[in-house]
C-alpha positions in Angstrom: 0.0 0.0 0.0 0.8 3.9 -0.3 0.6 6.6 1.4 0.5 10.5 0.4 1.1 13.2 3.0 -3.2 13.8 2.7 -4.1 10.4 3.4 -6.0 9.9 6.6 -4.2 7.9 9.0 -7.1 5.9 10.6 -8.1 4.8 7.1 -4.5 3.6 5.8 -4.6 2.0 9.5 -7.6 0.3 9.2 -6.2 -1.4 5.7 -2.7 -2.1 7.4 -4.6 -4.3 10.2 -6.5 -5.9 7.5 -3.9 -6.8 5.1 -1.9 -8.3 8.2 -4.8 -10.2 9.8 -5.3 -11.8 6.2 -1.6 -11.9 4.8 0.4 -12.1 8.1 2.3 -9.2 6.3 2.3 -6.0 4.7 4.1 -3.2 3.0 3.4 0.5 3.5 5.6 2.9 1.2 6.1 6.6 0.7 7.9 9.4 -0.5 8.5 12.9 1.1 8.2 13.7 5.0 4.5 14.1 5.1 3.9 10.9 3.7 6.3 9.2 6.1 4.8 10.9 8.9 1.3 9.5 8.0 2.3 6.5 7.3 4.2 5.8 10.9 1.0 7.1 12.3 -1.5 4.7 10.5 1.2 2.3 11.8 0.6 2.8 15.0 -2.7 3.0 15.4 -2.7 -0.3 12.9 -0.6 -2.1 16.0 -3.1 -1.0 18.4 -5.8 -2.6 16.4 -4.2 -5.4 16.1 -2.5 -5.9 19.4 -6.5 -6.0 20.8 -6.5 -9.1 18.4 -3.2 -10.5 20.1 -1.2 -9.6 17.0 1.9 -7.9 18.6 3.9 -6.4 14.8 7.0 -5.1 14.5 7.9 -2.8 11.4 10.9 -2.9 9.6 12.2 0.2 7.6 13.7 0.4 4.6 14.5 2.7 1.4 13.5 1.7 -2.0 13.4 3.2 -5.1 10.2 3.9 -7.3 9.6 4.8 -10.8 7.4 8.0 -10.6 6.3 8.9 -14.3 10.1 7.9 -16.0 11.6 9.2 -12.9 13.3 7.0 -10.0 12.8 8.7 -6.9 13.9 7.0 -2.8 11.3 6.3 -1.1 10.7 4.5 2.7 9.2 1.2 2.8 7.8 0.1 6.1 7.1 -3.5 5.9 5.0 -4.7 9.2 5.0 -8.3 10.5 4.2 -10.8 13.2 6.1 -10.0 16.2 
């Protein structure tokens, strides 16, 4: 999943719980400090959702690069698992 600096946090939250309760894993990416700041707030309201399930996650950053319209550009790639 992505996330853009307007994204609401309790939605993108709500989908990070969901993909993990059915996947056991997911992937939240994004580019630019707004997005990164939404997205490590969706994540933790997403471990609080999910810790009420007994689902204790850990998140593991890393950077990636994405092709933007031709254009390669770094972005952060949280990818949340099973504790």
């Amino acid at each position: 999943m992505k996330t853009a600096s307007p994204s609401c946090s309790r939605f993108s939250s709500r989908a990070i719980a969901g993909v993990v309760r059915e996947h056991k894993r997911a992937e939240v990416q994004a580019i630019g400090a707004g997005a990164v700041n939404q997205a490590v707030k969706a994540l933790v309201l997403a471990t609080g959702y999910l810790k009420d399930d007994g689902i204790n996650v850990v998140a593991i950053p890393e950077f990636v690069d994405v092709d933007i319209d031709g254009k390669v550009r770094t972005a952060i790639k949280l990818v949340v698992e099973p504790r």
